[in-house]
MARBAVO-99187 format. One record per residue (C-alpha): residue number from 1; chain; x, y, z. Coordinates in steps of 0.5 Angstrom, whole numbers, plus 500, padded with zeros to 3 digits. Example, Ala and Ser with C-alpha at 12.3 -4.5 7.8 and 13.67 -1.06 7.14 Angstrom:
% MARBAVO-99187
NODE  markol  tilo  u  v  w
NODE  1  A  525  491  516
NODE  2  A  527  498  514
***
This chain:
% MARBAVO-99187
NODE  markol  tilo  u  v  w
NODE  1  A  680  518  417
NODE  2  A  687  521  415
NODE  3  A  694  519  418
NODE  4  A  695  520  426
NODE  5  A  701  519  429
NODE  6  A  704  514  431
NODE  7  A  707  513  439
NODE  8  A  712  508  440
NODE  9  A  712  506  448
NODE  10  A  719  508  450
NODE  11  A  719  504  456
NODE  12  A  720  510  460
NODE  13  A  712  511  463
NODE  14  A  710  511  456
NODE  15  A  704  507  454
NODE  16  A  698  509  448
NODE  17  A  692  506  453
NODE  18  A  686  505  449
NODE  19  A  679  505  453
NODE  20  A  672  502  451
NODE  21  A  665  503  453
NODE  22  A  662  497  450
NODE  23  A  655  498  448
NODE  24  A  650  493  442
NODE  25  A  649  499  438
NODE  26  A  654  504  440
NODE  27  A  660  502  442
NODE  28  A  665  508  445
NODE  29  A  673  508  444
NODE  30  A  678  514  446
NODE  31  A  686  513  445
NODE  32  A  690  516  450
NODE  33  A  698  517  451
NODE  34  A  701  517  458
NODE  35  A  708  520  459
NODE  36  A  712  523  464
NODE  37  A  706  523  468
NODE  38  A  702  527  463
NODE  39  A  696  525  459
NODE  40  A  695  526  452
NODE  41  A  689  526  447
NODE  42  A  690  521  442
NODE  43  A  683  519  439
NODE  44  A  676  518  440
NODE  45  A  669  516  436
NODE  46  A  664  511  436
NODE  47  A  664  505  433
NODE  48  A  656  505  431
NODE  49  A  654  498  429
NODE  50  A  649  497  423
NODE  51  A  642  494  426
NODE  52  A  644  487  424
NODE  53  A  642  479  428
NODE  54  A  647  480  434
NODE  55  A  653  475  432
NODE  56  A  654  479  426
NODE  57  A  653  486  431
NODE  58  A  659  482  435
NODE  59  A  664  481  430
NODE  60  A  663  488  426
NODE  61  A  665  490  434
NODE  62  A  671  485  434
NODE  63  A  673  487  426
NODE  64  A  673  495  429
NODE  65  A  676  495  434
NODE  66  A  681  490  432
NODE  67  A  682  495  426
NODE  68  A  683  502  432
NODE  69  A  689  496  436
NODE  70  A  692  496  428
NODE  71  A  692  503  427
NODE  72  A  695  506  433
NODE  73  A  698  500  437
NODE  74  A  695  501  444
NODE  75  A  700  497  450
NODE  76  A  693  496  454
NODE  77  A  686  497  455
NODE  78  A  681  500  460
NODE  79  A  674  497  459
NODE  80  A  668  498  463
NODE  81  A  664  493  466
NODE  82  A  657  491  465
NODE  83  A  653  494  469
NODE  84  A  646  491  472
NODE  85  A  640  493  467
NODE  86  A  633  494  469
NODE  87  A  632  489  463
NODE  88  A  636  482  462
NODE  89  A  636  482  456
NODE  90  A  640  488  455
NODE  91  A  644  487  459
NODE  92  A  646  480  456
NODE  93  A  648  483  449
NODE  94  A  651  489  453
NODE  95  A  656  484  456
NODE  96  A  657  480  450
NODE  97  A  658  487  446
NODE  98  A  663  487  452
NODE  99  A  666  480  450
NODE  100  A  668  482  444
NODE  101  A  671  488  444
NODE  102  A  676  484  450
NODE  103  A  676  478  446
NODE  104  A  679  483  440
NODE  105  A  685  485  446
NODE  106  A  685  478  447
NODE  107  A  688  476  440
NODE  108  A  692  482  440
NODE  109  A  695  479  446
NODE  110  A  694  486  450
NODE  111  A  693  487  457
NODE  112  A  686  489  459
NODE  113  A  684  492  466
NODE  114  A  676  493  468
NODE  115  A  673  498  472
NODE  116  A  665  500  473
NODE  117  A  662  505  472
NODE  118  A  662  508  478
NODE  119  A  671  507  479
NODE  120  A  671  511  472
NODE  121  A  667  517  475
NODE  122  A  671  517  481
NODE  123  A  676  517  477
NODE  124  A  675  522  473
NODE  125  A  669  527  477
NODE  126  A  671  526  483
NODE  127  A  665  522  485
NODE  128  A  662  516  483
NODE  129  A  655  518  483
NODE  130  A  656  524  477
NODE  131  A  652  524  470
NODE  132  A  653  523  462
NODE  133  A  654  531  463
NODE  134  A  659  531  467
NODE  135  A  663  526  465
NODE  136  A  664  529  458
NODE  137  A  665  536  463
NODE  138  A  671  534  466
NODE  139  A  675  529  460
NODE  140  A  673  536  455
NODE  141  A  677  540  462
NODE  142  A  682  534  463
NODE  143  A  685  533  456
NODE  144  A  683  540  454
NODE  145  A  680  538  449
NODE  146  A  676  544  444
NODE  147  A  669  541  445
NODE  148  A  666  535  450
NODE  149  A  667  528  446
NODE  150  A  660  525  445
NODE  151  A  658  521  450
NODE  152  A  660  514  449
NODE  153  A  667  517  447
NODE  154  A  667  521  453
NODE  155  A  665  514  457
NODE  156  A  671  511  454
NODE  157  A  677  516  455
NODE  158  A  674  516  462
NODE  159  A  675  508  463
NODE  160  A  683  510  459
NODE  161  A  684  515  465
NODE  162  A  681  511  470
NODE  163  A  687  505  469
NODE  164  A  692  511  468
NODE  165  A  690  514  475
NODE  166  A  689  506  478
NODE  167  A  696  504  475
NODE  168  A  699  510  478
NODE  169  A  696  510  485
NODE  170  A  699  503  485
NODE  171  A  706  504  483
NODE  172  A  706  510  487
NODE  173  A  703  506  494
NODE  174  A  709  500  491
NODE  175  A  714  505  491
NODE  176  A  712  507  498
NODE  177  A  712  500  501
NODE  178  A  718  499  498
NODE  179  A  722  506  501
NODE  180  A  719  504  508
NODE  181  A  723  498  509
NODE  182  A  728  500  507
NODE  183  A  729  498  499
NODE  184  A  730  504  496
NODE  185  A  735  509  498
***
């Protein structure tokens, strides 16, 4: 990958938010920059773990996403929260898969939100019962990007908006409350 910029949080409603769609074979990460009320398009790919035993797949989750908090300096990270699998064992590597990416925000000392998928697909199509279609549909249109990003990517950009939009509606809903009790003139 070549050099991409970087964005400095300027403490003015700037923040690079990285997301994370947590998976034991691929896990989904999109970069997004929130400024002015606007959301930009930073990065995104997919983090394809290699068919190791599943402490080495942990780590090589925890050494790549460390290596994107490195290289683009996020403030925050959006993560999705496991969902109930029809198999319990899938479920328990896609939660541990899960606990290493958050552990990697952890030791960067970030911030990290958790929304399920159905909050992400809310946020992002309008309704929480929307496919891998859609989703990809509507971060392609949000971010105006040329193409739809892969789908794990797009699940990842769409857990960055989600705390965007979740962020914003609670500072809004804050500013509110502040303004009818007669805090701010």
């Amino acid at each position: 990958m070549g050099r991409m910029p970087v964005y400095i949080n300027s403490g003015i409603g700037m923040a690079l938010i990285l997301g994370i769609d947590p998976g034991s074979r691929i896990t989904g990460f999109g970069i997004i920059n929130y400024y002015a009320g606007k959301s930009e398009y930073v990065t995104s790919g997919c983090i394809r773990i290699p068919d190791l035993e599943l402490p080495e797949r942990l780590k090589y989750i925890f050494d790549n996403v460390c290596e994107i908090i490195e290289r683009f300096s996020p403030q925050e990270v959006a993560v999705e929260q496991v969902f109930m699998a029809k198999n319990a064992a899938s479920a328990l590597k896609l939660g541990q898969a899960r606990g290493a990416a958050i552990v990697a925000a952890g030791f960067h000392d970030l911030p990290v939100s958790e929304y399920s998928a159905r909050q992400i697909k809310q946020a992002v199509v309008g309704t929480g019962a929307a496919n891998k279609e859609q989703v990809q549909h509507m971060i392609k249109v949000l971010l105006k990007l040329p193409a739809a990003p892969q789908a794990d990517a797009a699940d990842a950009l769409g857990a960055a908006l989600c705390h965007i939009n979740t962020q914003a509606n609670l500072i809004k809903m804050a500013g509110a409350k502040a303004v009818r009790r007669g805090r701010i003139r």
